[in-house]
Each structure stands twice: as C-alpha cells, then as structure tokens.
C-alpha positions in Angstrom: 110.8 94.1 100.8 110.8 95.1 104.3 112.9 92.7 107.0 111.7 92.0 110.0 112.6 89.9 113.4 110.3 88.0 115.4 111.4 86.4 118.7 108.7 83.8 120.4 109.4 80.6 121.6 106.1 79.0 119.9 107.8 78.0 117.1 104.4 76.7 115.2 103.3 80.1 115.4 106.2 81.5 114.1 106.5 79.3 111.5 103.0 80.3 110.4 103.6 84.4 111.1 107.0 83.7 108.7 105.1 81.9 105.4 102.1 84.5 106.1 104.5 87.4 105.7 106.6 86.5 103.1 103.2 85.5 101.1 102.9 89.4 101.8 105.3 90.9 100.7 107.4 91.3 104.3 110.8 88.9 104.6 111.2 87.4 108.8 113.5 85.6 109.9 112.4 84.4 113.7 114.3 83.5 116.8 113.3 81.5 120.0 114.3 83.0 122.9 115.3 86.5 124.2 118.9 85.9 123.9 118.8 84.9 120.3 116.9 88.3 119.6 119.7 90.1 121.5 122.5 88.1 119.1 120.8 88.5 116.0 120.3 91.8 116.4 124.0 92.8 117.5 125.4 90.7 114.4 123.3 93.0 112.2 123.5 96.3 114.1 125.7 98.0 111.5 125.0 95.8 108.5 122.8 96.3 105.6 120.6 93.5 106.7 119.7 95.4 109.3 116.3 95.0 110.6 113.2 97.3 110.0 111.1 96.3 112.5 111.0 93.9 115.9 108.4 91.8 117.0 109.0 90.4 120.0 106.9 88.4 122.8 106.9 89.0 126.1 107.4 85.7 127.4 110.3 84.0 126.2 112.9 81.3 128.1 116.6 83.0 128.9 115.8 86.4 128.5 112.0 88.1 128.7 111.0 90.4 125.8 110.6 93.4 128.7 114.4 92.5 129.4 115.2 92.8 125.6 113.2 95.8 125.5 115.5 97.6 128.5 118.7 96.3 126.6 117.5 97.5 122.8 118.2 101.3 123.1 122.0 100.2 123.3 121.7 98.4 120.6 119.1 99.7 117.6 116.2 101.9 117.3 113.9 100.1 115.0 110.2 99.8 116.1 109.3 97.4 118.0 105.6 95.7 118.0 105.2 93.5 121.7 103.2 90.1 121.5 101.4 90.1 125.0 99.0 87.3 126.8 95.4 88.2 126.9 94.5 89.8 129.8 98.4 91.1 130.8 97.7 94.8 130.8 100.6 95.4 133.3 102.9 93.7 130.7 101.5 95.7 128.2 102.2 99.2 130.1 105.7 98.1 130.9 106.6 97.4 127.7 105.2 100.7 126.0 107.0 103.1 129.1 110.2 101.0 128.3 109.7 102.1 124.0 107.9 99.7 122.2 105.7 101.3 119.8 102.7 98.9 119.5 101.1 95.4 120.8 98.8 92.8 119.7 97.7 90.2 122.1 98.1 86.5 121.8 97.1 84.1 120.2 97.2 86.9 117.5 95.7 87.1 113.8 98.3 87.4 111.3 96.0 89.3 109.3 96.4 92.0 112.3 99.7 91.5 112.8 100.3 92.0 109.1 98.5 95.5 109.0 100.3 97.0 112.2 103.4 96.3 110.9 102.5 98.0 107.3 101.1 100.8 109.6 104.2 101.1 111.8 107.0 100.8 108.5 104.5 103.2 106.4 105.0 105.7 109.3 108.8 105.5 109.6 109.3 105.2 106.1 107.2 108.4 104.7 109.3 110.7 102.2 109.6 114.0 102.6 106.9 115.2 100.1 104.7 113.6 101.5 105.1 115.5 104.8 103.5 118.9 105.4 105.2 121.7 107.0 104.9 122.5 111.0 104.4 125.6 112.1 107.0 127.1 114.2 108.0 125.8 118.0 110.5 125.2 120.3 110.5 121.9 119.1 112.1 120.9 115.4 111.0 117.4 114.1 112.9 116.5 111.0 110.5 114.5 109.6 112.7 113.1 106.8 115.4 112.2 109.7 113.0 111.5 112.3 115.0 113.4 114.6 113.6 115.4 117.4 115.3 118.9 118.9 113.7 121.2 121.9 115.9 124.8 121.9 118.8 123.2 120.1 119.0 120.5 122.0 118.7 116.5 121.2 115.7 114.9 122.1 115.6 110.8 122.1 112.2 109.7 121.2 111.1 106.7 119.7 109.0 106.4 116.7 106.0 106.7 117.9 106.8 109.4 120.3 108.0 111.4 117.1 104.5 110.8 115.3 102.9 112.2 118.1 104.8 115.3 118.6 103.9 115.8 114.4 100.3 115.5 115.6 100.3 117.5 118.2 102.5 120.2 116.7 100.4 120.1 113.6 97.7 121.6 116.0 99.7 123.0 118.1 97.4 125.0 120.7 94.2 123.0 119.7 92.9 120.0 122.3 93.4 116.5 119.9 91.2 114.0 120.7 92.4 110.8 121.9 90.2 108.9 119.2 91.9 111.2 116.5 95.5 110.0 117.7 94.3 106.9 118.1 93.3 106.7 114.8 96.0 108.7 113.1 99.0 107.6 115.0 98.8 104.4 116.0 96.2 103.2 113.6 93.4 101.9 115.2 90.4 102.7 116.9 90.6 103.2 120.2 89.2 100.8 122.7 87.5 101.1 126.4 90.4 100.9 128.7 93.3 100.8 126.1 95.7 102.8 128.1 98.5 102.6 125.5 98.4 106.4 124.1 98.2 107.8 127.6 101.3 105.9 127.8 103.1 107.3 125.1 101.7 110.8 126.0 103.4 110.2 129.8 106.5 109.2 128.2 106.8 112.6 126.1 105.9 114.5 129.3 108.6 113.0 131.2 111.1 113.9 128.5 110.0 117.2 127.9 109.0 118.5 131.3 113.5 119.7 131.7 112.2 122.0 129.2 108.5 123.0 130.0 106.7 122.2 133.2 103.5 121.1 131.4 104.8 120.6 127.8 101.2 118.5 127.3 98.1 119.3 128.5 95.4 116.9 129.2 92.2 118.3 128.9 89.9 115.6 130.7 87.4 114.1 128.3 88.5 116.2 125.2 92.3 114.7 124.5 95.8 116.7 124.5 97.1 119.9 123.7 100.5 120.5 123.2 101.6 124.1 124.8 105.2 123.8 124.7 
C-alpha cells in the first residue's frame, strides 16, 4: 500500500483526502502546518516508513509549502504533488522551478487527486521489464535506479525531470510535441496556458546547458527535441 504525506492546514479537507485514500488503496497520514511536514519527514528520512509521495499546500501557518519545497532536497527525494489556490499561477511556477513534480488546484477533487498520485507512484515505481531500451547518448538514465549521468558525470534531477529525459531520449533527434509529453509524462491533457512542462523543460536546460549549450531545442509550435 503506497504511504503518503499531506501537509494543509484545512484539516476537514484533510480529513476527507485521508478516508478517501485509504478507501483506495493509498495509507496518509496528514500534518497541519509546514513545520510538521519538515518534522515528520526528518523522523522518517531513513526509516522504512519512509514516505512515497508528498502532497503539500502552498499556504500553510509557520512555514509555507514553497519554503518546505527549498528545504526538501536536504532532506528526501520523493515526489512531491503542490495544492495551489485557484488562480495563483506564480505559486504554481515557483513551486515546479523549486522540484515539485505536479499540482492540482484548490478546492481539489479527490477523485483527481487520487489519479495523479497513482500516475506519479506508477511512474517512479515501473520495473525494469517494463522499460524499453534507449538508444545511445551522452546521457545514461538508469531507469530501474532512476539515476541520471551526462559523460560520467552525476546529474540531480527530480522525477519528473528523469521521465522527461526517457521521452525525449526515446526520440532522441525527433521534435516531441508538447501535447505528447503532456500526455505521456505528466498525465494529462494539456491545457491553454498551463505553463508547467515548459517549466520542467527550463529546469533540464539549466542543468544541462555545463554540458551542451542548447541541450533542448524548442521548436516553436511543434514541441522539443533533445540534441544533446
């Protein structure tokens, strides 16, 4: 059964996130405030109760979820899935360039919620047959390790980052459209003015670029193409 955290300070709605879950499969345990998250998480950091996945909202008393999100790297690498206000694109961008993976805005269907958390396990759980090979590259993605390497060297990516480099490397050479990874890698359609892939893709570019000066191409109204 999967484990997840959720930290928001609307404790109704967390109550109602936790018995939907666990009706579906998925054990939560919930916190209230950004501080708790950053406990909880610390206590468990090297435990076997160790979290799968974080989902965390932005607004929380103590500590914010953007300040958790800047603090997290030091302390796990699970996914992380933002709860954002309505309307808060800005939030939204912030938190994806600082590593969360995915967002769903408030007040949120748990019936959504459910599904991008099965998508976002699914795609960090996958066993190694059921991954096909990658042609060759600079880059090496381990893809039962989910650990990235450019010329030898380290790469710190989070999970979503990785999936996207399989996707691109997949078709290594070919323009992906933005609707394609939108669909394949983070599991939904994509949406007029959802700037959240072009976010990931800016993150990759930034931690590629030591390597390659235009690692990803954009190729206006088509999608990417990864050249490294």
């Amino acid at each position: 059964m999967p484990n997840i955290l959720i930290g928001d300070d609307d404790e109704e709605l967390t109550q109602l996130l936790q018995e939907y879950l666990h009706n579906h499969g998925i054990h939560c345990d919930c916190v209230h405030d950004g501080a708790a998250v950053i406990q909880r998480l610390k206590a468990v950091a090297h435990d076997d109760s160790a979290y799968d996945l974080l989902v965390l909202d932005i607004m929380m008393p103590k500590i914010d979820g953007l300040s958790v999100l800047r603090q997290l790297p030091n302390i796990s690498d699970m996914p992380v899935i933002m709860l954002t206000a309505k309307g808060e694109e800005i939030d939204r961008i912030i938190g994806l360039e600082l590593g969360a993976d995915d967002y769903i805005t408030k007040p949120c269907n748990p019936r959504e919620l459910l599904a991008r958390i099965n998508a976002v396990i699914k795609r960090t759980n996958t066993t190694t047959s059921e991954h096909t090979p990658l042609p060759e590259s600079r880059l090496h993605l381990d893809q039962n390790q989910r650990v990235c390497e450019i010329d030898g060297v380290a790469l710190q990516v989070t999970g979503t980052e990785f999936d996207l480099l399989v996707a691109l490397l997949k078709q290594k050479g070919d323009v992906v459209s933005k609707a394609w990874l939108s669909e394949n890698v983070l599991q939904r359609e994509l949406q007029p003015f959802d700037r959240s892939l072009d976010v990931h893709v800016s993150r990759l570019r930034k931690k590629l670029q030591p390597f390659h000066d235009e690692p990803i191409k954009a190729v206006r109204g088509k999608g990417y193409q990864l050249v490294l």
